[in-house]
KEDONU-301321 format. One record per residue (C-alpha): x, y, z; residue in three letters. Coordinates in Angstrom, 1 decimal, m for minus. Example, Ala and Ser with C-alpha at 12.3 -4.5 7.8 and 13.67 -1.06 7.14 Angstrom:
BEGIN
+--------+--------+--------+------+
|     px |     py |     pz | code |
+--------+--------+--------+------+
|   12.3 |   m4.5 |    7.8 |  Ala |
|   13.7 |   m1.1 |    7.1 |  Ser |
+--------+--------+--------+------+
! end
This chain:
BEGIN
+--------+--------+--------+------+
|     px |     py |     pz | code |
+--------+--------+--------+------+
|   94.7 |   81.4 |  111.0 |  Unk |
|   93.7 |   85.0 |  112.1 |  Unk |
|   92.1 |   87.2 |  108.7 |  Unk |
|   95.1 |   90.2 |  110.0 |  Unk |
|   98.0 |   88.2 |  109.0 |  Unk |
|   97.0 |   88.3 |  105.2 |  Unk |
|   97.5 |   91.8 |  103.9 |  Unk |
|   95.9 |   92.7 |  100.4 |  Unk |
|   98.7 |   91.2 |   98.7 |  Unk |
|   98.8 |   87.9 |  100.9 |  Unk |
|  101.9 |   88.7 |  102.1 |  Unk |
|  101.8 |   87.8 |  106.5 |  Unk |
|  101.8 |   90.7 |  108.6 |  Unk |
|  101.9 |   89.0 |  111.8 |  Unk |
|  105.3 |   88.6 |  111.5 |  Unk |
|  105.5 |   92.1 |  112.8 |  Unk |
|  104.3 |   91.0 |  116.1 |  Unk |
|  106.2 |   88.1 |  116.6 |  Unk |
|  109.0 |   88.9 |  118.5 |  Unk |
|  106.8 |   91.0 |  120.8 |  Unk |
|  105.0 |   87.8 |  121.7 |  Unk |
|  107.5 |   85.7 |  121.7 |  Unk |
|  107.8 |   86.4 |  125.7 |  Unk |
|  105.3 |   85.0 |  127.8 |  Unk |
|  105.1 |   88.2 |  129.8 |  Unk |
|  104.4 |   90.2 |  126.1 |  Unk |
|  101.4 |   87.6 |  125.4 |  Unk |
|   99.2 |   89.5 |  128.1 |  Unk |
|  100.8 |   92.6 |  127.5 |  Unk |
|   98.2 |   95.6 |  126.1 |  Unk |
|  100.9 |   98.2 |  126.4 |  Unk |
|  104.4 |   97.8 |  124.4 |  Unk |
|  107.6 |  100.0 |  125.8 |  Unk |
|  109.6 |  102.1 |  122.7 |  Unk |
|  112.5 |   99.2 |  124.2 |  Unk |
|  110.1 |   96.4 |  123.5 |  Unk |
|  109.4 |   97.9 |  120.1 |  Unk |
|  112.7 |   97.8 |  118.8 |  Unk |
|  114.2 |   94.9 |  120.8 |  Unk |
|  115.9 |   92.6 |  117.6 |  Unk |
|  116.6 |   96.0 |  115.5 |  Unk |
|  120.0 |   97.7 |  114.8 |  Unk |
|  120.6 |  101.3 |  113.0 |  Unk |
|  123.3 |  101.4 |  110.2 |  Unk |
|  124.2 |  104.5 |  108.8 |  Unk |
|  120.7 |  106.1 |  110.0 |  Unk |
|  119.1 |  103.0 |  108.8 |  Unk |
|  116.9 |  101.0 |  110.9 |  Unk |
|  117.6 |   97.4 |  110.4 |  Unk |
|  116.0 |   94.5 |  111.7 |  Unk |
|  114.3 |   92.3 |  108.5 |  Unk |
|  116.0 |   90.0 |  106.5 |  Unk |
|  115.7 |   91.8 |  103.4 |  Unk |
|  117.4 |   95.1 |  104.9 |  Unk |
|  119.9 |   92.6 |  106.3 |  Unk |
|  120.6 |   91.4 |  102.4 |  Unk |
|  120.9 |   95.0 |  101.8 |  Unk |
|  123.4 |   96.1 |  104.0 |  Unk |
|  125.3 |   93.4 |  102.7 |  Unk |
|  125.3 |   94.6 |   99.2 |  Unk |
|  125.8 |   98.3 |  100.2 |  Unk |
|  129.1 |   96.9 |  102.4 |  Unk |
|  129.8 |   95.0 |   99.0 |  Unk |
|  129.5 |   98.3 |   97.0 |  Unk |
|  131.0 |  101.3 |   99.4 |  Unk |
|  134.9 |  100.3 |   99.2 |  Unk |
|  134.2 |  101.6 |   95.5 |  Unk |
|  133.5 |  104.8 |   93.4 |  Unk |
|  131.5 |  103.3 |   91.6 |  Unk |
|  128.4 |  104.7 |   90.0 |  Unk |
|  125.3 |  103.1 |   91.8 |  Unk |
|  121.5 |  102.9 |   90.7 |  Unk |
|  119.1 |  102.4 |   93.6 |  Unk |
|  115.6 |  101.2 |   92.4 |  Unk |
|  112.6 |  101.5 |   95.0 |  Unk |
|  108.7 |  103.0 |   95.5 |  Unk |
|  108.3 |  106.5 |   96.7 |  Unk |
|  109.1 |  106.8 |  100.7 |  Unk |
|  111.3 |  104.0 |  100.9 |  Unk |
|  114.9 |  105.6 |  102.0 |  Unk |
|  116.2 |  105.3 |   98.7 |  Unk |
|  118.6 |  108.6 |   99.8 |  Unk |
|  119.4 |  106.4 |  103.1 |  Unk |
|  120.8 |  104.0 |  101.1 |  Unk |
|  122.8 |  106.7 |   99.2 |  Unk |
|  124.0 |  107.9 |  102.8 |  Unk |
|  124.9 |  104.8 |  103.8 |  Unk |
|  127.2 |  104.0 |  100.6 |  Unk |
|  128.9 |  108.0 |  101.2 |  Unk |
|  129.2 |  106.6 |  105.5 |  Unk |
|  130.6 |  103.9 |  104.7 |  Unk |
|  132.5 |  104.4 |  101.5 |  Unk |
|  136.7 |  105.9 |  101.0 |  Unk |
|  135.4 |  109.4 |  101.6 |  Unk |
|  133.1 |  109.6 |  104.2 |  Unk |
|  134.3 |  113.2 |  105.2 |  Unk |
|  134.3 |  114.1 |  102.1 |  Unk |
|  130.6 |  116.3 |  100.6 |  Unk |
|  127.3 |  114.3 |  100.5 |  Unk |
|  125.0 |  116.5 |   97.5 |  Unk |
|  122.1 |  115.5 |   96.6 |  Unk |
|  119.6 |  116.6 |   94.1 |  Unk |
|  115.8 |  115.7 |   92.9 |  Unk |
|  116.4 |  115.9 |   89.1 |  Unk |
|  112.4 |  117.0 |   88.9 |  Unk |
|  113.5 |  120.0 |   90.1 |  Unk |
|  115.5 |  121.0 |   87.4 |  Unk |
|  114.5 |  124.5 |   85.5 |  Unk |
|  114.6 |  123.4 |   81.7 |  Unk |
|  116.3 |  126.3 |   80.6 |  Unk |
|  118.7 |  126.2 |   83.3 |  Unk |
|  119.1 |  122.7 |   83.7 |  Unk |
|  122.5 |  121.9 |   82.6 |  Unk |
|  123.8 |  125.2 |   84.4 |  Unk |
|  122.5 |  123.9 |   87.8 |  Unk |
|  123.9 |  120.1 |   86.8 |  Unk |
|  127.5 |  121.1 |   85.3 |  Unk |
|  127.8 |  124.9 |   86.7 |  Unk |
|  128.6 |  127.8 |   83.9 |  Unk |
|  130.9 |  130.6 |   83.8 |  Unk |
|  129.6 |  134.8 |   84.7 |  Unk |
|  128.2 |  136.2 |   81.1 |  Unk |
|  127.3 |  132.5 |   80.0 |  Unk |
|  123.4 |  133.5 |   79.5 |  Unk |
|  121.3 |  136.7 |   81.0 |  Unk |
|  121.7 |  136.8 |   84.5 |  Unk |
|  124.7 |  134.9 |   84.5 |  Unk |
|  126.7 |  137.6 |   86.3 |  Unk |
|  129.0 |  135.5 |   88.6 |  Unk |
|  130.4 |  131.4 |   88.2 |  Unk |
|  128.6 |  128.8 |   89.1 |  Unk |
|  130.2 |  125.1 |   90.1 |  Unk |
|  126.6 |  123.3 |   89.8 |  Unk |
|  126.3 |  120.1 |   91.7 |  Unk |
|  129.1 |  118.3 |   89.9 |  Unk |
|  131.6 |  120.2 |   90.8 |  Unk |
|  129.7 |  121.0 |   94.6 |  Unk |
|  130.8 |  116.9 |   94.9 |  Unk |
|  134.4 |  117.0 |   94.2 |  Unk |
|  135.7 |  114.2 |   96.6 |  Unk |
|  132.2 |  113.4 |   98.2 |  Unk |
|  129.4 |  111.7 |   96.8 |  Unk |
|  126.8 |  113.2 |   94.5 |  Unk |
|  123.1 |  111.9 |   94.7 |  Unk |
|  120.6 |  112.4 |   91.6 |  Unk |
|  116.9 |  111.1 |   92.9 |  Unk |
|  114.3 |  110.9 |   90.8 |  Unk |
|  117.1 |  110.2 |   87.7 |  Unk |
|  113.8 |  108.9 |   85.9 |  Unk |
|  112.5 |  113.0 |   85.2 |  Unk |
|  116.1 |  113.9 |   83.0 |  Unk |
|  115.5 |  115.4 |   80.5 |  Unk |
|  116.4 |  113.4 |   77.4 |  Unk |
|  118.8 |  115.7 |   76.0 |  Unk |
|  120.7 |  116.4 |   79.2 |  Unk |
|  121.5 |  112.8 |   79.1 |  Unk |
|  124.4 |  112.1 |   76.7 |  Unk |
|  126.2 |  114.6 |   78.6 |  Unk |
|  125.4 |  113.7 |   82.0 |  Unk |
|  126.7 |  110.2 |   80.2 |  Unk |
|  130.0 |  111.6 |   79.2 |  Unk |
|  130.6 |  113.2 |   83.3 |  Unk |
|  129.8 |  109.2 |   84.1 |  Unk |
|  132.1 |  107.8 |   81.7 |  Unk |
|  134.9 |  110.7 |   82.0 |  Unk |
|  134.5 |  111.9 |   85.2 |  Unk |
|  135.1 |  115.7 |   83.7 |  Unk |
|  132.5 |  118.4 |   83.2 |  Unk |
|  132.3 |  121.3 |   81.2 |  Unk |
|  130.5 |  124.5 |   82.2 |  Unk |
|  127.8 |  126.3 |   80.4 |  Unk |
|  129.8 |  129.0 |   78.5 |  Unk |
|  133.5 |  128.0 |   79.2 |  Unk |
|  135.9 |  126.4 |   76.9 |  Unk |
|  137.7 |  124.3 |   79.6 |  Unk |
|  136.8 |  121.2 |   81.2 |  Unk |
|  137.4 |  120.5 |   84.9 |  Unk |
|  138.1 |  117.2 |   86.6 |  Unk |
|  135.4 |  115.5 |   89.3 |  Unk |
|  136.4 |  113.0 |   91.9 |  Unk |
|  132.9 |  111.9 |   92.7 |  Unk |
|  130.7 |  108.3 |   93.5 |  Unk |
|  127.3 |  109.2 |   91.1 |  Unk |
|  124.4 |  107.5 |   93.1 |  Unk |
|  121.2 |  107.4 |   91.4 |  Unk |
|  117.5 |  107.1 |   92.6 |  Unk |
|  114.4 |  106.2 |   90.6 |  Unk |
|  111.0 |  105.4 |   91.3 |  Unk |
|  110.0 |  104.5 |   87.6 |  Unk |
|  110.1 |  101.5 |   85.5 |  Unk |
|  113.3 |  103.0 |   83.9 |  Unk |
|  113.9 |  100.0 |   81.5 |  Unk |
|  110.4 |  100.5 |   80.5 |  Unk |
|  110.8 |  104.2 |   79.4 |  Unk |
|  114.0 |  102.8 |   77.4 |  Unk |
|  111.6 |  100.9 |   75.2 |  Unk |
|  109.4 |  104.0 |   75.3 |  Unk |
|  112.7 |  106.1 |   73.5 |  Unk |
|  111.7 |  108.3 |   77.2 |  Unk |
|  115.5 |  107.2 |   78.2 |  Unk |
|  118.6 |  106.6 |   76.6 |  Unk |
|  119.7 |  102.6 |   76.8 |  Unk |
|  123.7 |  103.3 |   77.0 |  Unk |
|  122.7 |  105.6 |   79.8 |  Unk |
|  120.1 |  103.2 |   81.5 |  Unk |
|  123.0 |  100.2 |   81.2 |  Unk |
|  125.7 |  102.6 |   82.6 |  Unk |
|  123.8 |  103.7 |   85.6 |  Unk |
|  122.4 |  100.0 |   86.4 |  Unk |
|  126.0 |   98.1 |   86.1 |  Unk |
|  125.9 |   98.4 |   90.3 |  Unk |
|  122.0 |   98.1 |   91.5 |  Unk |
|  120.4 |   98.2 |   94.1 |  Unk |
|  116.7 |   97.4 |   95.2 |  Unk |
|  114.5 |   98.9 |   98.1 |  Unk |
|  111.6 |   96.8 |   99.0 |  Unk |
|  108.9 |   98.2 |  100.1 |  Unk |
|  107.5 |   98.2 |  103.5 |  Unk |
|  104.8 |   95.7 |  102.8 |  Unk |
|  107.5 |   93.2 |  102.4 |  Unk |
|  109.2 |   94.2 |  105.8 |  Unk |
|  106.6 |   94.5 |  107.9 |  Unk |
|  108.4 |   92.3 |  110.1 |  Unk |
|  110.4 |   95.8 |  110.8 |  Unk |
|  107.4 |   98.0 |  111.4 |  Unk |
|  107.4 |   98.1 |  115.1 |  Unk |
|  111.2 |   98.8 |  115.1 |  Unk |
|  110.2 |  101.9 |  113.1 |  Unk |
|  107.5 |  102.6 |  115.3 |  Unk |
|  109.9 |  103.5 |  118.3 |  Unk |
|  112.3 |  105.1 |  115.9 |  Unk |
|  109.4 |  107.7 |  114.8 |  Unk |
|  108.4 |  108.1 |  118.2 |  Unk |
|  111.8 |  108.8 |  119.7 |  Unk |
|  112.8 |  111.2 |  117.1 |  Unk |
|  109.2 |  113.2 |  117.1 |  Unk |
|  109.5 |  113.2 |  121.0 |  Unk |
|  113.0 |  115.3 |  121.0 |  Unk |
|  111.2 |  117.1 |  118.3 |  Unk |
|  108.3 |  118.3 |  119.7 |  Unk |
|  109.6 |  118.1 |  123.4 |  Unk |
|  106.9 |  114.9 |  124.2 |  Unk |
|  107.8 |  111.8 |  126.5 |  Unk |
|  105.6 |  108.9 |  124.7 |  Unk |
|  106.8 |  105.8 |  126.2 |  Unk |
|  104.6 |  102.8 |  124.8 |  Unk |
|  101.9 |  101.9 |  122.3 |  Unk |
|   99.0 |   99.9 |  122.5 |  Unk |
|   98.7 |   96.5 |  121.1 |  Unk |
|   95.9 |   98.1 |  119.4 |  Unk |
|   97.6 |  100.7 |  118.0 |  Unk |
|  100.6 |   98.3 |  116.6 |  Unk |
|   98.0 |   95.9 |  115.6 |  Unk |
|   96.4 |   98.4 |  113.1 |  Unk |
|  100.1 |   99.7 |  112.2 |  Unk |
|  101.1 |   96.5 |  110.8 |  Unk |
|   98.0 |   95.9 |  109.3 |  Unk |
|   98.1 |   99.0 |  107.0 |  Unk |
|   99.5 |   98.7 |  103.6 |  Unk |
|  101.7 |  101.7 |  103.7 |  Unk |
|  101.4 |  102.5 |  100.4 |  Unk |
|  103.9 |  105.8 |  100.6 |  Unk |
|  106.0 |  103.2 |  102.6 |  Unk |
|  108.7 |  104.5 |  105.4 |  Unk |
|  107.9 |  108.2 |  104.6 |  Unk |
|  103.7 |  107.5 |  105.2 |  Unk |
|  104.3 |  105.8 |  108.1 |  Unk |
|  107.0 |  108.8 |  109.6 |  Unk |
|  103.9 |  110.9 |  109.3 |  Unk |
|  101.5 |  109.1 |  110.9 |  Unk |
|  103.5 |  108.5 |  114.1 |  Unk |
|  104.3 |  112.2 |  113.9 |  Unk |
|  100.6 |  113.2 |  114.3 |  Unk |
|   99.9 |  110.5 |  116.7 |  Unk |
|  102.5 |  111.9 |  118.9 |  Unk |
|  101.2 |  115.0 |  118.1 |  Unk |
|   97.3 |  114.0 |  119.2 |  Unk |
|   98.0 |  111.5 |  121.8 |  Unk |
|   97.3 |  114.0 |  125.6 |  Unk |
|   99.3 |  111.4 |  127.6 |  Unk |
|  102.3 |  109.3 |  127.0 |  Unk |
|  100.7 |  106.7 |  125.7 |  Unk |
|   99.4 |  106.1 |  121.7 |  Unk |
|   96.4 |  104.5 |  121.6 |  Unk |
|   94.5 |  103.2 |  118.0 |  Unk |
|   92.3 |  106.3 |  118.4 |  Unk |
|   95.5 |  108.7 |  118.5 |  Unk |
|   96.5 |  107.4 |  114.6 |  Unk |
|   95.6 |  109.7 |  111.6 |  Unk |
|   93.3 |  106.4 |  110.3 |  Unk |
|   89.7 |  107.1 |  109.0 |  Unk |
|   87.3 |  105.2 |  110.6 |  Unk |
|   83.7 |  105.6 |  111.7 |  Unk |
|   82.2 |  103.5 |  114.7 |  Unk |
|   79.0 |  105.0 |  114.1 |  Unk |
|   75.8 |  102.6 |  113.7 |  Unk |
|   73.2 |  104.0 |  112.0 |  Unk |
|   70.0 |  102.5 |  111.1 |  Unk |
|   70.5 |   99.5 |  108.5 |  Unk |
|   67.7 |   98.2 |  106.0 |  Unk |
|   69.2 |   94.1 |  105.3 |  Unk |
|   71.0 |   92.9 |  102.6 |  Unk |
|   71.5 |   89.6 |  101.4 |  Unk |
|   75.1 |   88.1 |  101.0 |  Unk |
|   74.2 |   86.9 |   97.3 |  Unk |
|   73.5 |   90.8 |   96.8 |  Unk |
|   77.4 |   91.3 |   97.8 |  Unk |
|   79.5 |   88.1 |   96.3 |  Unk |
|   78.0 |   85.6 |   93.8 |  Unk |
|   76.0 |   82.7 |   95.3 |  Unk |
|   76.7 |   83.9 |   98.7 |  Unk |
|   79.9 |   82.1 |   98.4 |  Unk |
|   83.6 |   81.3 |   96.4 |  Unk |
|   81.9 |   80.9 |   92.6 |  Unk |
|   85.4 |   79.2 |   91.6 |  Unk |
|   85.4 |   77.0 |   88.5 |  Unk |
|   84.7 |   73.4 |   88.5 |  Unk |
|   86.7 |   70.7 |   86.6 |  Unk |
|   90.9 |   69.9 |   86.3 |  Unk |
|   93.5 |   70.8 |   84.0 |  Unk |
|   91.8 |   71.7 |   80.6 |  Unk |
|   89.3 |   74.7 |   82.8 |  Unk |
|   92.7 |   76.1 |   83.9 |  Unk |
|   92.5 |   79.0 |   81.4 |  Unk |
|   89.2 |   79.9 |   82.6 |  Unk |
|   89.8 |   80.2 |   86.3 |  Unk |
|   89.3 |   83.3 |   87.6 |  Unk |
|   91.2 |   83.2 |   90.8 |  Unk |
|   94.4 |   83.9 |   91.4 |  Unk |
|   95.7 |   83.1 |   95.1 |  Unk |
|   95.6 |   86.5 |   96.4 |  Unk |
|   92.2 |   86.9 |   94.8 |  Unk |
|   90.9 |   83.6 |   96.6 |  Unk |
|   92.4 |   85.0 |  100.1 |  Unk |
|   90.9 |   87.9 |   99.6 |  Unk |
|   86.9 |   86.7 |   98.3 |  Unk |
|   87.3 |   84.7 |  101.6 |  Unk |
|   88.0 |   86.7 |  103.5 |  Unk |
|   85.3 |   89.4 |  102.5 |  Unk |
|   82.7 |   86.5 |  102.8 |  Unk |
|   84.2 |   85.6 |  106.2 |  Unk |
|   83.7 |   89.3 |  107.1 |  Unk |
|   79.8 |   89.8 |  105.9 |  Unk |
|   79.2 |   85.9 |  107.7 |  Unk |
|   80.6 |   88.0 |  111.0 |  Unk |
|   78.2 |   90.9 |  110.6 |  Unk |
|   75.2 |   89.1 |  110.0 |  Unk |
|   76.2 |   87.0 |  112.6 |  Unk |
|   76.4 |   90.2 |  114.7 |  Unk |
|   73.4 |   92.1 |  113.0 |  Unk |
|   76.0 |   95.0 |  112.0 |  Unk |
|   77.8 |   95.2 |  115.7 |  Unk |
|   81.8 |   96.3 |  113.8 |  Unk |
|   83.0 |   95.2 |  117.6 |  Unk |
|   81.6 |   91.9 |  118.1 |  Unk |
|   82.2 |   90.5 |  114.4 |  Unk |
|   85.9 |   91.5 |  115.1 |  Unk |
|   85.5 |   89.6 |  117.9 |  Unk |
|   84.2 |   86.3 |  116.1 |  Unk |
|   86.5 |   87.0 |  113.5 |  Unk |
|   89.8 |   87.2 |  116.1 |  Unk |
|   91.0 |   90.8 |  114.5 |  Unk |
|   90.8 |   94.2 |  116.4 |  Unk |
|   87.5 |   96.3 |  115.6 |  Unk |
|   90.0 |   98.2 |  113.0 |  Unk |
|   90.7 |   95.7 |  111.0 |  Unk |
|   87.8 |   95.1 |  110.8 |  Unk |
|   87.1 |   98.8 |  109.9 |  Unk |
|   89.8 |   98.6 |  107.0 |  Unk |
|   88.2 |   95.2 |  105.5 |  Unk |
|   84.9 |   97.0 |  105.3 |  Unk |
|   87.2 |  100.4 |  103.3 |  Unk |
|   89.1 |   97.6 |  101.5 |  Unk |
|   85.9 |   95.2 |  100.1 |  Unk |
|   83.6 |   98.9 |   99.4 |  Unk |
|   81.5 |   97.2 |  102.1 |  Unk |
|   81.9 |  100.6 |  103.7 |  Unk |
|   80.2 |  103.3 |  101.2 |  Unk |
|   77.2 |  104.7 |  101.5 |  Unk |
|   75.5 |  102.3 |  103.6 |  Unk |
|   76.2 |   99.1 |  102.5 |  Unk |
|   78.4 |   97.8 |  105.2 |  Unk |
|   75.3 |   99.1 |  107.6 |  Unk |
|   72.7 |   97.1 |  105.7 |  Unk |
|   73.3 |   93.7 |  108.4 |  Unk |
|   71.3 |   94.3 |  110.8 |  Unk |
|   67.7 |   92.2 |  110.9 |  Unk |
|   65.2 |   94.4 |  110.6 |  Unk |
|   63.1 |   95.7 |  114.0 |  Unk |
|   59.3 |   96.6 |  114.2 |  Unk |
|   59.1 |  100.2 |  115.2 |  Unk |
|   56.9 |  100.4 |  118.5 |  Unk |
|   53.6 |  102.0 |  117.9 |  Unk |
+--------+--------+--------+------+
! end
């Protein structure tokens, strides 16, 4: 088993490549076309779609968008939570109808329920002419609240009562006005944790959460990443006027490698300066905004038992009654083994990055990010292989 398919978190990553090398002409191939990239993928609603899990997703969003009703969408930070929302107004009873959406850490506190709910002219100082606010902005459309997590606590019985009523009433007017609106929410935040916290109100929480739905990450789709790879590429090429046509394996290889811990959004940006950097039409590994340093300064020798315990996997002896002692869990084991297999590669190599990827089966990135990943690579530890050499007189 190749070290690349285990990301940090032992999930496989070489699941991304399979269905480029599933074709006997792809297993020699060095160069990938945008065609080959996203061969197996669909786009739904401005979704791209092509693992199972988005697949189980589209499913519940097809479930959900007959209905106005309100929808929590739970995900990390960059992973198309408001594509989701998009997808539910597309494919919902009123697709014509207004798509709003608002980033409820952008509310001005003394303004907040003004921009929320609207207010009528004289309401407050500067109030000189009616407002609808984002409610009423909806009417007949869909209204989408990211970030729902950053309310402020006492905006939330009322934003409760528009849920529950579906009627607003604007800062400084006696009357209350009618919405036909689908409520999506977005959060990033553990938003049943801040319930217990008194940070957000529970009949709120349970109201918002009766229809949910979950984003996973990209790390659990990684299987997708090439897909998104030509995605990126084609919409940065009729951005920026460029004709990139194909990737190295390289290149991919280190793309699904990454952890992509800002998720869809991270990885939009780093396609967007590769196709910004790359001189040809071609993106090669040394085109991607990575840090990595190929340089080989002078190293002094240190021993593995310096680095891990016993030079090896110090993992408890004896059955059942040492189970509370063991240290290990199975992502920890994956990982001490692999940081061992790595520093066995390099003194193997005496410090040559390109010939210990070689041994180990990776690309010379990974083997880059392994050094980044174990702190093999600061000051200059991950330099400290090499065997020592008698200076000539």
């Amino acid at each position: 088993m190749r070290l690349q398919e285990y990301s940090a978190n032992g999930t496989p990553v070489a699941a991304a490549m399979n269905n480029l090398r599933a074709e006997p002409a792809a297993a020699a191939c060095e160069w990938f076309s945008l065609e080959h990239l996203a061969h197996g993928s669909e786009r739904v609603g401005g979704m791209v779609v092509r693992s199972a899990q988005v697949r189980k997703l589209l499913k519940t969003i097809s479930r959900l968008s007959p209905y106005k009703a309100t929808v929590l969408i739970h995900g990390e930070s960059g992973t198309g939570k408001e594509l989701v929302a998009r997808a539910l107004h597309t494919l919902g009873s009123a697709p014509g109808g207004p798509f709003v959406t608002f980033n409820c850490s952008n509310l001005v506190d003394t303004l907040a329920e003004s921009q929320l709910f609207g207010h009528v002219r004289g309401a407050f100082t500067d109030a000189r002419e009616d407002s609808l606010g984002y409610f009423r902005s909806a009417n007949g459309g869909t209204l989408f609240l990211d970030e729902i997590g950053e309310l402020p606590l006492r905006l939330q019985p009322k934003l409760l009562r528009a849920v529950e009523t579906h009627e607003i009433q604007p800062v400084g007017s006696s009357r209350c006005y009618s919405v036909d609106i689908r409520l999506v929410a977005a959060t990033n935040r553990d938003l049943r944790a801040m319930v217990k916290a008194g940070q957000f109100r529970d009949d709120l929480y349970y109201r918002l959460n009766a229809a949910a739905i979950v984003v996973p990450p990209l790390r659990e789709r990684s299987e997708a990443i090439p897909a998104f790879v030509a995605h990126f590429i084609e919409h940065y090429n009729r951005l920026f006027g460029k004709n990139v046509k194909e990737v190295s394996r390289a290149a991919l290889d280190a793309l699904c490698a990454n952890q992509w811990l800002g998720n869809v959004r991270e990885l939009g940006h780093a396609i967007e300066s590769a196709v910004l950097m790359t001189e040809t039409d071609r993106i090669d590994i040394d085109d991607l905004p990575f840090q990595h340093d190929d340089a080989t300064p002078e190293a002094v020798g240190v021993p593995v038992d310096a680095i891990l315990p016993n030079g090896a996997l110090d993992l408890v002896e004896g059955g059942a009654d040492t189970a509370k002692e063991w240290p290990y869990s199975l992502d920890a084991v994956i990982r001490e083994a692999s940081k061992l297999a790595l520093i066995r590669a390099l003194q193997a190599t005496e410090g040559n990055c390109h010939r210990a990827a070689e041994l180990l089966g990776v690309s010379r990135y990974t083997v880059y990010r392994m050094l980044n990943r174990f702190g093999l690579a600061e000051g200059r530890t991950y330099r400290t292989f090499r065997k020592p050499t008698a200076r000539r007189a």
